[in-house]
VOPAGU-2260 file (C-alpha; in pm, 1 decimal, decimal comma):
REM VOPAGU-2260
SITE   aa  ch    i         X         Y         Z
SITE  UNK   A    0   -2594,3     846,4    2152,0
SITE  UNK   A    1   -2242,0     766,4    2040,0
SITE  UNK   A    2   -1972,2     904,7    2354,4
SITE  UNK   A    3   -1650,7     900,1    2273,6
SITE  UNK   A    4   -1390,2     821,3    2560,2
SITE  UNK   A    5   -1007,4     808,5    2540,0
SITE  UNK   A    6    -866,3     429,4    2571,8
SITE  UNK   A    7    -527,2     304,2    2618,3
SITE  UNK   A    8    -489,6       8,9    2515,7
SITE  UNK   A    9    -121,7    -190,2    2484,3
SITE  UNK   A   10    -237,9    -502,7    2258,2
SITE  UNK   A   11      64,3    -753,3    2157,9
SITE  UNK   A   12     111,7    -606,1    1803,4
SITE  UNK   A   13     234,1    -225,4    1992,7
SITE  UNK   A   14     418,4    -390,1    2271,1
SITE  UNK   A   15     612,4    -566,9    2006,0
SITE  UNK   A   16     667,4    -249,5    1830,5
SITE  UNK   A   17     811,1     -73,3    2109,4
SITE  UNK   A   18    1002,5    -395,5    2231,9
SITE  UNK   A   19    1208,6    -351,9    1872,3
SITE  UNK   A   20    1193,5      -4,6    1861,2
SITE  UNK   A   21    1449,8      28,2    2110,7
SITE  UNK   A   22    1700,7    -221,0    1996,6
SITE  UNK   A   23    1691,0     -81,7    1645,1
SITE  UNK   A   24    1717,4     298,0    1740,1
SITE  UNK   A   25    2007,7     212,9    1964,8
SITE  UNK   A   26    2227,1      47,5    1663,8
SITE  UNK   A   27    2147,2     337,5    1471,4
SITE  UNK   A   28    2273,8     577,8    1746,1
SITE  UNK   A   29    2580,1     370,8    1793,9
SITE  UNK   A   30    2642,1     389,7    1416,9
SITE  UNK   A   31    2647,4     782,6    1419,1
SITE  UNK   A   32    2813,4     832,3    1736,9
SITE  UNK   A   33    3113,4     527,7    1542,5
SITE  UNK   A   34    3084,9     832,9    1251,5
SITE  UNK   A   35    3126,7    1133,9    1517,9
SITE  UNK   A   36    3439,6     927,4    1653,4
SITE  UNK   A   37    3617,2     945,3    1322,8
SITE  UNK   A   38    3550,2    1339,7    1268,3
SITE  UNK   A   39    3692,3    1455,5    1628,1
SITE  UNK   A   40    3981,3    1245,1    1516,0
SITE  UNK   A   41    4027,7    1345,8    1178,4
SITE  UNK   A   42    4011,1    1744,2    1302,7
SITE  UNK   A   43    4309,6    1638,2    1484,0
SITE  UNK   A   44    4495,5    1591,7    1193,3
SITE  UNK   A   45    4631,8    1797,9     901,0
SITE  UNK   A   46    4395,7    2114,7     748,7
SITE  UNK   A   47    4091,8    1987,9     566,7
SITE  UNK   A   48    4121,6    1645,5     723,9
SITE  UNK   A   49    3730,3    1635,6     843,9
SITE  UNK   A   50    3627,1    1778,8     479,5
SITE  UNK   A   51    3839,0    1522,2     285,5
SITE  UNK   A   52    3694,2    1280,6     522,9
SITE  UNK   A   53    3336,2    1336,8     480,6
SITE  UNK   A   54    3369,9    1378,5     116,6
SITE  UNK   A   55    3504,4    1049,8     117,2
SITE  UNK   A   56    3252,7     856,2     349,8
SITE  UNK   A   57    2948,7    1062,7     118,8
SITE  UNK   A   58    3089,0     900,4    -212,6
SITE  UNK   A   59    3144,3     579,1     -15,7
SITE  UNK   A   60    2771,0     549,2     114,5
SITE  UNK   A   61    2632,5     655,7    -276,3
SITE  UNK   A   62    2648,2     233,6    -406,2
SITE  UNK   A   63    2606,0     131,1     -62,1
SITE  UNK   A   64    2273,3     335,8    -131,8
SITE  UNK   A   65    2167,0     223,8    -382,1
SITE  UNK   A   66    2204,0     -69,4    -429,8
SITE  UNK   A   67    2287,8    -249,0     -98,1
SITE  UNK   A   68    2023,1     -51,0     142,2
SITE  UNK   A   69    1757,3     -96,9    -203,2
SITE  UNK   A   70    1817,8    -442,5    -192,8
SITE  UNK   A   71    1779,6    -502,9     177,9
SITE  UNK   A   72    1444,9    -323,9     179,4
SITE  UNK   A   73    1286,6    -475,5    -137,0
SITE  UNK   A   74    1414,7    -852,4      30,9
SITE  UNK   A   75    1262,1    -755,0     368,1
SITE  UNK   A   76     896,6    -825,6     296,0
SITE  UNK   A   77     991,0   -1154,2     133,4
SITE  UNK   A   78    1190,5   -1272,7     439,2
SITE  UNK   A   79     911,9   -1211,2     673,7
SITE  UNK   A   80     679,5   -1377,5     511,9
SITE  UNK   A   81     935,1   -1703,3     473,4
SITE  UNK   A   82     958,4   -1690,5     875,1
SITE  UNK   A   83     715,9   -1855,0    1096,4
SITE  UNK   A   84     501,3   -1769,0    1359,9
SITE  UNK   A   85     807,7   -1847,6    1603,9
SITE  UNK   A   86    1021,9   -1609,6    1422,2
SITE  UNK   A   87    1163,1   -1936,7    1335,4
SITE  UNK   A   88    1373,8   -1924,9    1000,0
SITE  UNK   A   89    1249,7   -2168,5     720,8
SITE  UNK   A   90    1417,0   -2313,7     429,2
SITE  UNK   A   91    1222,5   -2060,8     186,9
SITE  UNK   A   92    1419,1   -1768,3     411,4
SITE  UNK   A   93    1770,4   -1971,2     344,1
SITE  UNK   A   94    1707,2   -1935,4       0,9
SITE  UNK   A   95    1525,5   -1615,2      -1,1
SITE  UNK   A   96    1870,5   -1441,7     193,8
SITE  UNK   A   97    2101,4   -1647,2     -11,2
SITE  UNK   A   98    1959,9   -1534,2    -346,0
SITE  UNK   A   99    1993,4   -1194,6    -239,8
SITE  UNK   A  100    2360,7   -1170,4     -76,2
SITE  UNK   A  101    2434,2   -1296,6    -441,4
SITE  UNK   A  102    2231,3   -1097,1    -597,7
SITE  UNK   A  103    2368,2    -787,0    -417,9
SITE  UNK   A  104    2738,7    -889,9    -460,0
SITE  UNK   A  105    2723,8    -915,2    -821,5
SITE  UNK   A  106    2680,4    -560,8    -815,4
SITE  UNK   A  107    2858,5    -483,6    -541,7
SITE  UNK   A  108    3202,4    -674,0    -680,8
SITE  UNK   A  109    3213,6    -426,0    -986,3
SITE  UNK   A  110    3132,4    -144,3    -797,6
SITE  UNK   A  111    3443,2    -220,2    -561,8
SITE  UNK   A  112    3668,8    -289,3    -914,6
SITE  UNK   A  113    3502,9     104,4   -1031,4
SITE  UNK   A  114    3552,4     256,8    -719,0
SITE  UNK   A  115    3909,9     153,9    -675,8
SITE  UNK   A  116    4045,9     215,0   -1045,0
SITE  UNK   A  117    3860,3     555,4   -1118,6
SITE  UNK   A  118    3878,9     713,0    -766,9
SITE  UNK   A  119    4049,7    1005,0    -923,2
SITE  UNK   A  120    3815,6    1073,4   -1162,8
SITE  UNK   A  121    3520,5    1042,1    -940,3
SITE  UNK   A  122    3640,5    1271,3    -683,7
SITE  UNK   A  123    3736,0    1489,6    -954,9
SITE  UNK   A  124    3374,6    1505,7   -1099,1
SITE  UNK   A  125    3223,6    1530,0    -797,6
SITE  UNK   A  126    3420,6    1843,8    -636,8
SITE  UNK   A  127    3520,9    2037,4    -940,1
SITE  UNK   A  128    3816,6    2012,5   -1139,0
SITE  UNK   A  129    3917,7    2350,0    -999,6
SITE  UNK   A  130    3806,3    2405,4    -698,8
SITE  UNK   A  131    3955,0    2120,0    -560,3
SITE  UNK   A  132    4369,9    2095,5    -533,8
SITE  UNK   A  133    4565,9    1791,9    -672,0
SITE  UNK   A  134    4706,9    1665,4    -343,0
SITE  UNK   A  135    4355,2    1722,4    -174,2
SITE  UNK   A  136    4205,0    1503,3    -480,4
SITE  UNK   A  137    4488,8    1248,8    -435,5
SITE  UNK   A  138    4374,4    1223,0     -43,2
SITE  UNK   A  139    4025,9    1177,6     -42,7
SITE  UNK   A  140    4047,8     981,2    -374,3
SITE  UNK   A  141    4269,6     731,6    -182,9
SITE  UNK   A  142    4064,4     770,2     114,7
SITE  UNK   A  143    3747,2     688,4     -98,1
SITE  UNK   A  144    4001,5     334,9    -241,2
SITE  UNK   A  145    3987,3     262,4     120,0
SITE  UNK   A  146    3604,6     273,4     156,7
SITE  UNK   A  147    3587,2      97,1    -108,2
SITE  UNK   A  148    3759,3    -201,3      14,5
SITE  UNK   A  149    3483,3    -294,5     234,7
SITE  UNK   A  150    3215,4    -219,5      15,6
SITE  UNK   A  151    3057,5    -564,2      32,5
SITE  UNK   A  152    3109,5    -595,6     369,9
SITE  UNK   A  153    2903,0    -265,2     412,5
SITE  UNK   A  154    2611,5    -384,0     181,9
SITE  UNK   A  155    2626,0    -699,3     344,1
SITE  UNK   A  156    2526,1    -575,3     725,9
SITE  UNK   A  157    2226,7    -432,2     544,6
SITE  UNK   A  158    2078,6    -773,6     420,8
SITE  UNK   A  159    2181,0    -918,0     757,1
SITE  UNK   A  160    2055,7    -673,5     993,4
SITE  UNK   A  161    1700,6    -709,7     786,4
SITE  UNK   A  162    1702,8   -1092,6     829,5
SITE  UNK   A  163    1718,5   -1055,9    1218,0
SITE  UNK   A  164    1421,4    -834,4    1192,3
SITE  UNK   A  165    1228,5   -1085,9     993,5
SITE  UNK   A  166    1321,5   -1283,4    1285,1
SITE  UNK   A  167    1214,6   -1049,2    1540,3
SITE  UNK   A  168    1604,7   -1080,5    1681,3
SITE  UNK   A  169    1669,1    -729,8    1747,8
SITE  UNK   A  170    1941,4    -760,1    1965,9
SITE  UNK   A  171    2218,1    -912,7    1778,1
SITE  UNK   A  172    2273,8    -608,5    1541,7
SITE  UNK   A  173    2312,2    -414,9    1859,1
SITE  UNK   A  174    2537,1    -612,2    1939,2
SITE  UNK   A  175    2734,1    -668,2    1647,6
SITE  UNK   A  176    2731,9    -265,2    1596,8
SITE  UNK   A  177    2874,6    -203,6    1966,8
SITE  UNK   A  178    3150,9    -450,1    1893,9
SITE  UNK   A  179    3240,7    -302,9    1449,8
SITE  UNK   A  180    3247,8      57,5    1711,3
SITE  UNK   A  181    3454,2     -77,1    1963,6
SITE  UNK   A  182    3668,0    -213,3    1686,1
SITE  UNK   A  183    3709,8      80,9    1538,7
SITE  UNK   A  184    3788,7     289,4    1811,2
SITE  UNK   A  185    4097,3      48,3    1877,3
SITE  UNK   A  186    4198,1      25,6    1528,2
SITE  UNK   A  187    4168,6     423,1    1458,4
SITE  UNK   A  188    4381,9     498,6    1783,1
SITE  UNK   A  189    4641,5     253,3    1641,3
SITE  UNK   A  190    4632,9     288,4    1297,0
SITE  UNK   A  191    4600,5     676,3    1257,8
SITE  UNK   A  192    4921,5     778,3    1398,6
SITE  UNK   A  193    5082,4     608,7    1143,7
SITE  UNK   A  194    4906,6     635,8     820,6
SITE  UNK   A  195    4697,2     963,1     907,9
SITE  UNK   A  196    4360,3     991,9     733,9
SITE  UNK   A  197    4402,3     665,3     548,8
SITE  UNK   A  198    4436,6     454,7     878,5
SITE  UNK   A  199    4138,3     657,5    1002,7
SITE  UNK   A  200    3909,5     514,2     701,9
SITE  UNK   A  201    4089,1     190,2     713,7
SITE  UNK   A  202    3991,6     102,6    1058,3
SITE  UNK   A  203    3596,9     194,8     977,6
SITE  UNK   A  204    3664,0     -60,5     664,1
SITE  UNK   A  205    3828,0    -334,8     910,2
SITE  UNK   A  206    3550,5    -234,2    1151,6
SITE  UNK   A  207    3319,1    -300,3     899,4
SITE  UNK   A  208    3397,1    -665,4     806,1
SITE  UNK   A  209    3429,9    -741,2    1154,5
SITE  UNK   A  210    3055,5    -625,5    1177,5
SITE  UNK   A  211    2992,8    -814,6     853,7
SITE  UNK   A  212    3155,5   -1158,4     992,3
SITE  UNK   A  213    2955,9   -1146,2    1332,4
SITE  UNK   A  214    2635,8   -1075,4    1181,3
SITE  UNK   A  215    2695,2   -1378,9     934,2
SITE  UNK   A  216    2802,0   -1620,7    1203,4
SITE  UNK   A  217    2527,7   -1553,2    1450,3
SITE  UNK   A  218    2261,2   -1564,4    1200,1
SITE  UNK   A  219    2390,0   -1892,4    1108,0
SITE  UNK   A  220    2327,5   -2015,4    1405,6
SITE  UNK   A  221    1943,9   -1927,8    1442,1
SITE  UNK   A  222    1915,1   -2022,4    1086,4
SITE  UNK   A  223    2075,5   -2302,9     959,0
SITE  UNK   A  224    2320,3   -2308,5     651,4
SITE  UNK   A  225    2303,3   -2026,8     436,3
SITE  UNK   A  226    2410,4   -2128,3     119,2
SITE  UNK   A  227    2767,1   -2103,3     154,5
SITE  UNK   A  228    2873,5   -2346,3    -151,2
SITE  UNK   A  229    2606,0   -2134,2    -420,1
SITE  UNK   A  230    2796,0   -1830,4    -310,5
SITE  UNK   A  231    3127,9   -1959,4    -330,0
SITE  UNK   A  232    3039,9   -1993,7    -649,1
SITE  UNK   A  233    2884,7   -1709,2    -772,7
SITE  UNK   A  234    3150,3   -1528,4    -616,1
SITE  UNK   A  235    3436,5   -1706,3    -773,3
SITE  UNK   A  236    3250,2   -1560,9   -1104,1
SITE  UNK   A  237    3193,4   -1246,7   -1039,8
SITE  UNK   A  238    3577,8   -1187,9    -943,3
SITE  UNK   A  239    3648,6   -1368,0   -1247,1
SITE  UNK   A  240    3437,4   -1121,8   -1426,6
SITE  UNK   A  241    3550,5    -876,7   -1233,8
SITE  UNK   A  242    3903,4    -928,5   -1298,1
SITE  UNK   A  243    3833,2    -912,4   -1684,5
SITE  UNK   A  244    3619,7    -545,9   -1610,3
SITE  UNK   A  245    3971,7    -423,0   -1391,8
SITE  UNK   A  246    4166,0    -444,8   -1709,1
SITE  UNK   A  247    3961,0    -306,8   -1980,1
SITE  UNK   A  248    3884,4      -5,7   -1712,6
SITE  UNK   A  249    4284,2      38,8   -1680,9
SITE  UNK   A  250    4300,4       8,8   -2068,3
SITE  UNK   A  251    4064,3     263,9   -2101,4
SITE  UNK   A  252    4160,1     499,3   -1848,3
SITE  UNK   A  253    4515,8     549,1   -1989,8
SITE  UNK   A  254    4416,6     532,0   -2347,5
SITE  UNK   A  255    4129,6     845,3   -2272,9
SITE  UNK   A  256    4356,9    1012,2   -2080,1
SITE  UNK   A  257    4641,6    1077,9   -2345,6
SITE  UNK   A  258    4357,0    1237,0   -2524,7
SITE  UNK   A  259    4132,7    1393,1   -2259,1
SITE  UNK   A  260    4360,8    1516,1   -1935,3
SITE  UNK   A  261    4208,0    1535,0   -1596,9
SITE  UNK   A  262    4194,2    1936,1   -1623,6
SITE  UNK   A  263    3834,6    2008,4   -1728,5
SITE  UNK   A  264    3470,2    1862,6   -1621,3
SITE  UNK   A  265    3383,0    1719,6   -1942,4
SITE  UNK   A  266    3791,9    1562,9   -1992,0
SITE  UNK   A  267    3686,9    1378,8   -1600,6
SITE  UNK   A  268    3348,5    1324,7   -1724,5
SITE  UNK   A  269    3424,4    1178,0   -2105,8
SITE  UNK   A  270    3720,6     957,9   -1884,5
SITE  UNK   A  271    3509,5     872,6   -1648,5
SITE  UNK   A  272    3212,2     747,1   -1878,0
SITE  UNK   A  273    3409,9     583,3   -2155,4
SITE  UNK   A  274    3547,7     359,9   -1878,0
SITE  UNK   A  275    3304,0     241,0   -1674,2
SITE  UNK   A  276    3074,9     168,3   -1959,4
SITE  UNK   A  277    3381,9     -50,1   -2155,6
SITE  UNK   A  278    3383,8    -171,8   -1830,3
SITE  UNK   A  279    3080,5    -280,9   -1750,9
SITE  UNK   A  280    3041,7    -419,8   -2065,4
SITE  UNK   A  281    3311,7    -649,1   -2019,4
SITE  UNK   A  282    3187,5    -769,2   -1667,9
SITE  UNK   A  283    2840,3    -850,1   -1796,3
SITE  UNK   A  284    2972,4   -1002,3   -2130,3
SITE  UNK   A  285    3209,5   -1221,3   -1899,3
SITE  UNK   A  286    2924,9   -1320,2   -1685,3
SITE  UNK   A  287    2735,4   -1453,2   -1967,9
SITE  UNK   A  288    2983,0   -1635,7   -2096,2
SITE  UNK   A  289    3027,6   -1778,2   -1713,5
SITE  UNK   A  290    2668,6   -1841,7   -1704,0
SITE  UNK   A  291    2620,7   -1686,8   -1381,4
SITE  UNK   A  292    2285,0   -1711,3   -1252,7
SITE  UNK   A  293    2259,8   -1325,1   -1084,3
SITE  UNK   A  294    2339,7   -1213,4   -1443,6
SITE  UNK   A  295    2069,0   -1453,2   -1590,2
SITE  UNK   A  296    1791,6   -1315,1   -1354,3
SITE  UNK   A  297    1875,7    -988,9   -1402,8
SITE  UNK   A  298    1841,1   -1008,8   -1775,2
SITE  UNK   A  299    1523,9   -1211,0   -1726,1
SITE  UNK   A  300    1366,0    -923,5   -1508,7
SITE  UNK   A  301    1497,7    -661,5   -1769,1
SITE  UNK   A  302    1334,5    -868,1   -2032,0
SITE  UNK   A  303     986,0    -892,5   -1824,2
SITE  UNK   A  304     997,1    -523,8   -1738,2
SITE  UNK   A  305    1024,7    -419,1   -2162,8
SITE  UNK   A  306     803,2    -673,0   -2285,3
SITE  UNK   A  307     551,1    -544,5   -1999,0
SITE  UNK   A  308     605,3    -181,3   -2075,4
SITE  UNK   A  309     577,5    -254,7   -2454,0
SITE  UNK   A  310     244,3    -472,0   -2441,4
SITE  UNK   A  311     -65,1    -271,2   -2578,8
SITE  UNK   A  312    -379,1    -212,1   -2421,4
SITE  UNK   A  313    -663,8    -176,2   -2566,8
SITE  UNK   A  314    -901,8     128,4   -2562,5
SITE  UNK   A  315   -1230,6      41,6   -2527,8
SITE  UNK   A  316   -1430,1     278,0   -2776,6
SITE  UNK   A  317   -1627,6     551,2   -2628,4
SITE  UNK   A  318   -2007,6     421,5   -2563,8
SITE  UNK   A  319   -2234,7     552,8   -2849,8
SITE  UNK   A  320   -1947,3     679,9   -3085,3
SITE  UNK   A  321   -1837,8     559,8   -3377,3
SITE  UNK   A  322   -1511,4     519,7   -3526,8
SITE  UNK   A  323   -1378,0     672,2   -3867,0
């Protein structure tokens, strides 16, 4: 006797969804048209401006992947749930967001210190050794040294953006995305003339703190304090640390590169390598010896992830059999 009708039904859970649909699908938008902007401009400029260009903002957006947009997603959940019913933040969100801006900046501060001193060589690796000229590699190398200058900035929006939507405060990103375009328009128009491709990508980077700086101030506001003096902190470390990484990296890259010449893909790759892991090395020993917290928790989670995976489990014997 069942009779199955259609019913449309708009209960408060779906009209929310659609209210913050729209919001969120116009700061994406905005953020590809800001993207579009920069390629009509760059074709205006020398041969193989647009490729260099988009080469550049590819290798730009690979840590901003990975770790920044990884970050922002696995912190989400835990931010919602340290909201109230209001969409009110709480002091378990403070700490929540703060722990992972620090978090995600002691990652993202070596990765800026990486990106900066072995531009070459990445670009190198990544296009070919030979297919790719010297003075193109020079460009988009430098170009990518630009991106990289707002690499925290960049990872930072991520976090932010996700703490408004724990917050159900959709609007402000748009916002704050309208005004890092609007700011880049300007910039680009002034900047480009001058310095060419470079002042293209360094008005996205300016664009992009700008962004980073609104985001930060107007979630202070609906939030409280956000642990500004444990990131001052944790920052002052990581530079430290960072500092110490920049000149074993520059060591490194001039001591490989008597022996192994940027003119093959292993030579890039064996430079490239032997560098960032000296590197790293030297960042994480530094932050031990700092005692920095992120560095702490990180090794803690490594250490709960082995012991985990090395724990055995026991078989229960088959019913009935017998064992030899």
């Amino acid at each position: 006797g069942f009779s199955p009708r259609p019913v449309f039904a708009l209960d408060a859970d779906v009209r929310g969804t659609f209210l913050h649909m729209g919001p969120r699908t116009l700061s994406l938008a905005v953020a590809q048209v800001n993207f579009l902007f920069m390629t009509i401009l760059a074709s205006t400029l020398l041969p193989g401006s647009v490729t260099m260009l988009q080469f550049a903002y590819n290798l730009n957006y690979f840590p901003i992947g990975v770790i920044a947009v990884s970050y922002a997603i696995a912190a989400f959940p835990a931010l919602c749930d340290a909201v109230q019913a209001r969409g009110e933040a709480t002091r378990s969100f403070r700490e929540v967001f703060s722990s992972t801006v620090r978090q995600l900046l002691f990652f993202m501060i070596p990765a800026t210190v990486l990106f900066l001193l072995l531009r070459a060589q990445i670009v190198r690796l990544v296009l070919g050794a030979h297919n790719f000229s010297w003075d193109s590699t020079v460009l988009t190398a430098n170009a990518l040294a630009v991106f990289a200058l707002s690499f925290c900035a960049q990872g930072l929006i991520y976090v932010l953006v996700r703490g408004f939507f724990a917050m159900e405060k959709t609007a402000a990103p748009v916002g704050a995305a309208i005004l890092g375009a609007v700011c880049n328009v300007v910039l680009a128009l002034w900047l480009m003339p001058v310095w060419g491709l470079l002042g293209l990508v360094g008005a996205f980077s300016a664009s992009a703190v700008v962004q980073c700086a609104v985001l930060w101030a107007i979630l202070r506001v609906h939030a409280g304090p956000l642990g500004g003096r444990d990131l001052v902190k944790s920052v002052i470390k990581s530079t430290t640390a960072a500092v110490a990484m920049a000149v074993a990296v520059q060591a490194a890259k001039y001591g490989l590169a008597g022996v192994f010449p940027l003119t093959t893909f292993m030579n890039v790759f064996i430079q490239l390598l032997g560098a960032s892991v000296l590197g790293g090395a030297v960042y994480f020993g530094m932050s031990l010896l700092m005692r920095s917290e992120e560095c702490l928790v990180m090794l803690a989670g490594v250490r709960r992830k082995m012991l985990r995976a090395a724990t055995p489990k026991e078989v229960p014997a088959p019913e009935g059999g017998t064992h030899a």
